[in-house]
N, C-alpha and C positions, 0 to 999 in steps of 0.2 A: 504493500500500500504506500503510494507516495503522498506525502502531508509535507502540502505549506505551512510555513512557521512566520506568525507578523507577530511583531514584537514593538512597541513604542510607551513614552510616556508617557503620551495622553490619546487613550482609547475611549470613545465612549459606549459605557456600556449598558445596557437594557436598563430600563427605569432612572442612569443616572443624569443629574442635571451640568454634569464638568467632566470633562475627557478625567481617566488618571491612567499610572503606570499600570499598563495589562499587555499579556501575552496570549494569541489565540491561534489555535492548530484549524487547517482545511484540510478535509479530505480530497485532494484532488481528483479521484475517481468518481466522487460523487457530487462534488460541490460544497457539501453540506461543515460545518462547521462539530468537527470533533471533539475538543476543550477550550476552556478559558479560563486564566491563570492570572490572579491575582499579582500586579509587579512585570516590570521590563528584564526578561529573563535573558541571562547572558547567554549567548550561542555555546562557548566553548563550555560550558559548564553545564548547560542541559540538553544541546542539539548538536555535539560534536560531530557526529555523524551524517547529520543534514547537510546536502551538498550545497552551494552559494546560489544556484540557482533555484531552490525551495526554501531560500530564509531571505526574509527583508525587517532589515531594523532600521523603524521610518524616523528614530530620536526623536525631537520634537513635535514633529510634524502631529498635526491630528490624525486620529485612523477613526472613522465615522464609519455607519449605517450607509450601505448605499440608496441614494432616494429613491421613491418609488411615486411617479407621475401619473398619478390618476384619471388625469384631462388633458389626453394630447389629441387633433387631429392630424393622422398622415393621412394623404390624400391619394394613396397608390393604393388599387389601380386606377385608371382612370385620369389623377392629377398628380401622375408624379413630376410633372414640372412644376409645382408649387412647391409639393417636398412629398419626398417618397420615403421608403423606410429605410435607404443605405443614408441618405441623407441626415434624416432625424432622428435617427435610435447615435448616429454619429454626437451628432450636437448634447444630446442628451447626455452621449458619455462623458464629453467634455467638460463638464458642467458638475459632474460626481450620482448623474441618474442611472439608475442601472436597472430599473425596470420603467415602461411607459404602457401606459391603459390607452387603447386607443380609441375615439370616438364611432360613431355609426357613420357621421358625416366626416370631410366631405370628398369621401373616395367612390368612381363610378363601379360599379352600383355602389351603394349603400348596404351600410351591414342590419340589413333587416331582414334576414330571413339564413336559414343553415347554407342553405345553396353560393348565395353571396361572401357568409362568412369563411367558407371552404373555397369564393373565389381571393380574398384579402389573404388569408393565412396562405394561399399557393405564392400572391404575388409575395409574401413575408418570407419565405425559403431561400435562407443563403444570402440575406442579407443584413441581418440584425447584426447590430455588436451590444442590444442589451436584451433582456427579456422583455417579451410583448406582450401583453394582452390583449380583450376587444370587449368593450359594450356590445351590445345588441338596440337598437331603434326599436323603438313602438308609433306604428303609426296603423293610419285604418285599413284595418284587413288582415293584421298579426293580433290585434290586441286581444282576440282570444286566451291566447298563452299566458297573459298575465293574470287574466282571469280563473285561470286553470291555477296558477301558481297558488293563488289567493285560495280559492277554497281546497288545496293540498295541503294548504296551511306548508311550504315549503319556504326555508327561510330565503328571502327574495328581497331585492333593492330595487326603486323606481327611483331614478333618477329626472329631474323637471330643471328646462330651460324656463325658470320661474320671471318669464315678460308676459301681459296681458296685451297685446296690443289695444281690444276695443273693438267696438264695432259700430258702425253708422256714424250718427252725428259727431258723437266723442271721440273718435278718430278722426275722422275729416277736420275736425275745430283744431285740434292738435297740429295737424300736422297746416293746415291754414294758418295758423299764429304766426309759423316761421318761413313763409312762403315766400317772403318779401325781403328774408333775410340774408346777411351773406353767407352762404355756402359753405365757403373758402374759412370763416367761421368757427372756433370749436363752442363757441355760445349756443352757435344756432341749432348743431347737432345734438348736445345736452339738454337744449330744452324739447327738441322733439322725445325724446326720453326719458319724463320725468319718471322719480323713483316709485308714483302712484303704480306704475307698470307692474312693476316688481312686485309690489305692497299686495296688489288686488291678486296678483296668481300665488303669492305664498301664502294667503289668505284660503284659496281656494285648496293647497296642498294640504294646508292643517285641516281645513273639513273633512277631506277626503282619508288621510289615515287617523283619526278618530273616529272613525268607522271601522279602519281595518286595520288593527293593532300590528296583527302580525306580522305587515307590509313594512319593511323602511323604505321611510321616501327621502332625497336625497337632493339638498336644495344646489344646482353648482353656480359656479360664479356670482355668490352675492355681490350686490355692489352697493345697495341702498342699506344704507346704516339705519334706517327709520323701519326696516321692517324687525331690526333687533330686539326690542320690546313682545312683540307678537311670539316671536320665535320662542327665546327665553321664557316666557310662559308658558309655553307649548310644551316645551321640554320639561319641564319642573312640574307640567300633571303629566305625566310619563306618553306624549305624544312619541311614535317610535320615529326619530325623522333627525339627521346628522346634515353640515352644512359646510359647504369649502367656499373661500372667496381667492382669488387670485393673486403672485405676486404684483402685479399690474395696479392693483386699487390700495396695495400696501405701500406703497413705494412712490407713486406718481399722484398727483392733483391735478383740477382744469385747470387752476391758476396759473401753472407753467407750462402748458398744453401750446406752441405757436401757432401763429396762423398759417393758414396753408397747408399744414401739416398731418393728412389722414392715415397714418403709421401708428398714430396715436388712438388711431377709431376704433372699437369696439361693442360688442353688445350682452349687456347691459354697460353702460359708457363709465368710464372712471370721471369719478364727482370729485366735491369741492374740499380743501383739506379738513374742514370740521369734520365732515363724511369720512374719511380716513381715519381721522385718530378715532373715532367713533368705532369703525372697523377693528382697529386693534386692540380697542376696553373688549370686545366682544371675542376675539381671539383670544385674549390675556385672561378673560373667566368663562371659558369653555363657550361662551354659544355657538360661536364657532369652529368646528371641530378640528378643519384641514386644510392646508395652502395647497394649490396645484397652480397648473403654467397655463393652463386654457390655452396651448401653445394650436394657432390657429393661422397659417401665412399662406400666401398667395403670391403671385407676379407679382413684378413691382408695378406695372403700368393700372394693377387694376387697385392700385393705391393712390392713383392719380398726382403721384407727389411732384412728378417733373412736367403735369400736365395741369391741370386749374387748380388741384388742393381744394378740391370739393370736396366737406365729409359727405356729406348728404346719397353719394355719387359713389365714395371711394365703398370697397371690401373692406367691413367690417373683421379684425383679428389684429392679434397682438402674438409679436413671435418671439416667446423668452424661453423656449426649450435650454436645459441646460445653465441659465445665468439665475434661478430660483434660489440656490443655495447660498451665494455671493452678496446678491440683492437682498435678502431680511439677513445677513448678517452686518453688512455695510451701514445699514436702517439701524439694526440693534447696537452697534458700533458705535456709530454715531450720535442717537437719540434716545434709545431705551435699553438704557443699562442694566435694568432690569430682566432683559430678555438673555437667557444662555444660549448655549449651542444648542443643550439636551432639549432647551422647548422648541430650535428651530427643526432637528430630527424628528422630536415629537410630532410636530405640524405636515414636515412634508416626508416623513416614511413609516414611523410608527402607524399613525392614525390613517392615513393613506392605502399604507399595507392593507387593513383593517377592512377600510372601508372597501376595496377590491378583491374582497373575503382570501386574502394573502398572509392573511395574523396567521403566526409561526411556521410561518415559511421566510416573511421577508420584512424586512424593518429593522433589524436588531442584531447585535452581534452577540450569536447565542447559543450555548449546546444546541443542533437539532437544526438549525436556520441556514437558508443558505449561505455560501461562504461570498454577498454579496459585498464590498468595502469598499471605502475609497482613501487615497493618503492626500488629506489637506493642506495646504500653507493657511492660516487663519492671517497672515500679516501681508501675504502678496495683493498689491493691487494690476488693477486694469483697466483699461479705458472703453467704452461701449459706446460704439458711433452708431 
C-alpha cells in the first residue's frame, strides 16, 4: 500500500477554528485518508522509509479542507465556448476547489432528465482535474419525481432560484419605471430588481415546506438581506430549509459597481453595502448556512462590455470559480477579524459538503474522508483584473 505522508504546522482540522501542528496519512490506492496525528511529525523519525516522492512537509504553509463548490455552471455540452469542464474544474483547482456541483443550466441540453445527464457526464470523461457532481432541473413534465420523492418520504433537497418576477401590471410598472433610464447604468438594472422579488418567492418557499417537513428546500444565491428576518424565523420553528449567498454579494457593493460595466450583472443583483454587512450578521449566526461561487460566464461580447455596457442587454453571471477562498479571507483580513479560516472552510466545504449530501466523504481532513487538501500561502497576495 502506498500512503502519502502531509505533515505541516498549521492543518486545519475537523471542527477546529485555527490550522495547528498535525500530520495526516493518504491512502493512495484509495484516496481516502488513513490517520491523523496530532503535531508536525519528523520524517526521519517516523517515515524513514517513505520515499521523497510520498512525503510533503508544507512548514508553514496552511494544509486546509479542499473546497467543495456547490453552484457552479459548466456549460458543456453545448456551450463549451463559454466554459466547459477542462476549463472550469481547471480554475476551480487553482483556487484550492477540488470538488464542483454542477448546475442543470446552462449546458445544451439541460440536465433535466437521466438521458441528458448521461449526455453531461459522457461530455465530463477525461476531462476533470477535480471531482464533479450534477443537480438535476425541475421543470414541467419531470416534476412528477419530486413528487414521488415527497411521499417516499426519501431524504431529498429542492433547490429554488428564489426571484418572483410578477405578472401583468406589477411587472410591466417595474420594468416601465426604468424604461427611460440609462442602461449603461448599474442604478437602473438594480432597480428593475428590487429585493421584493426575492422576498415574495422565499415567502412562497417557507409555505410550501411547512407542509412538507421532510422536503429541504434550499434557498441559493441570496442577495436580499431583508428576507433574513422571514428566514430566521423559519428556521427557529424547525422549517427544514438551508440557504447559501455568494462570494459576489460578500465582497462587492453597487456603490462601487462603474458605469458601463455589465461583468458586474447578475441575478439576483449584488445590492447596496448596508445589504452586505446585513448578509454577513446572517452568515456570522447561522441563517445562512453556505458561501458558493454561483460561478456562471459567458463570451465576452455577450457582456457587452467593449460594446454599449448595457446591463439591461448584457448576460447576467459572475465568474469567480476558484478566487472564493482568497476573497472572504482578504474580506476577513481586512475587516472582520472576527472571522477565522475554520468558519471560512466551514462556509464553503464543510457545510457545502453537507448540503450536496457529500458529509463524510468530503469537507474535512478526517479518518475515512477523502484524501481531498490543498497547501495554502495565507500571506501571498494577487491582483484580479
Amino acid at each position: 500500500m502506498s500512503t502519502l505522508i502531509v505533515s505541516s504546522n498549521n492543518v486545519l482540522l475537523k471542527g477546529q477554528k485555527n490550522p495547528r501542528p498535525a500530520t495526516f496519512e493518504v491512502n493512495v490506492n484509495t484516496g481516502k485518508i488513513n490517520a491523523v496525528h496530532e503535531g508536525k511529525r519528523d520524517k526521519s523519525e517516523y517515515y524513514a522509509s517513505t520515499p521523497d516522492e510520498l512525503w510533503i512537509d508544507a512548514g508553514d504553509l496552511y494544509v486546509l479542507p479542499g473546497l467543495v463548490d456547490a453552484h457552479v455552471h459548466l456549460n458543456e455540452p453545448g456551450r463549451t465556448h463559454w466554459e466547459g469542464f477542462m476549463t472550469g474544474t481547471q480554475a476551480a483547482i487553482s483556487g484550492g476547489v477540488t470538488t464542483v456541483v454542477d448546475m442543470p443550466l446552462n449546458s445544451i441540453p439541460p440536465t433535466t432528465t437521466v438521458e441528458n445527464l448521461e449526455a453531461k457526464r459522457d461530455a465530463a470523461r477525461g476531462q476533470c482535474w477535480t471531482d464533479v457532481g450534477f443537480w438535476g432541473g425541475i421543470i414541467p413534465g419531470n416534476d412528477n419525481i419530486i413528487l414521488n420523492l415527497i411521499f417516499a418520504k426519501a431524504p431529498s433537497t429542492v433547490l429554488y432560484h428564489a426571484e418572483l418576477e410578477g405578472k401583468g401590471d406589477a411587472a410591466k410598472e417595474r420594468m416601465d419605471s426604468v424604461s427611460d433610464k440609462d442602461p449603461a447604468s448599474y442604478s437602473t438594472f438594480l432597480a428593475s430588481r428590487p429585493p421584493s422579488l426575492e422576498l415574495d418567492a422565499i415567502d412562497l418557499v417557507l409555505s410550501l415546506h411547512r407542509r412538507f417537513p421532510n422536503l429541504r428546500g434550499h434557498v441559493v444565491h441570496l442577495s436580499a438581506a431583508e428576507a433574513l428576518p422571514a428566514i430566521r424565523e423559519a428556521k427557529a420553528a424547525g422549517v427544514n430549509l438551508t440557504v447559501e449567498t455568494c462570494f459576489h454579494y460578500l465582497c462587492l457593493n453597487a456603490e462601487h459597481i462603474p458605469h458601463g460595466h455589465p461583468e458586474f450583472k447578475c441575478c439576483p443583483p449584488i445590492r447596496d453595502n448596508s445589504n452586505r454587512e446585513l448578509l454577513w450578521e446572517g452568515l456570522l449566526d447561522g441563517t445562512i448556512d453556505c458561501v458558493v461561487s454561483d460561478h456562471s460566464p459567458c463570451v465576452a461580447s455577450l457582456k457587452r462590455v467593449e460594446d454599449d455596457g448595457d446591463f439591461m442587454k448584457a448576460w447576467g453571471g459572475i465568474s469567480t470559480l476558484g478566487l472564493g477562498l482568497s476573497l472572504l479571507w482578504t474580506e476577513a483580513t481586512n475587516n472582520r477579524k472576527e472571522v477565522s479560516i475554520g468558519d471560512i472552510i466551514e462556509w464553503t466545504s464543510v457545510k457545502t459538503a453537507k448540503h450536496a449530501s457529500l458529509e463524510g466523504v468530503k469537507g474535512s481532513i478526517e479518518v475515512g474522508y477523502d484524501g481531498d487538501f490543498i497547501i495554502w500561502d495565507p500571506e501571498a497576495e494577487f491582483l484580479v483584473n
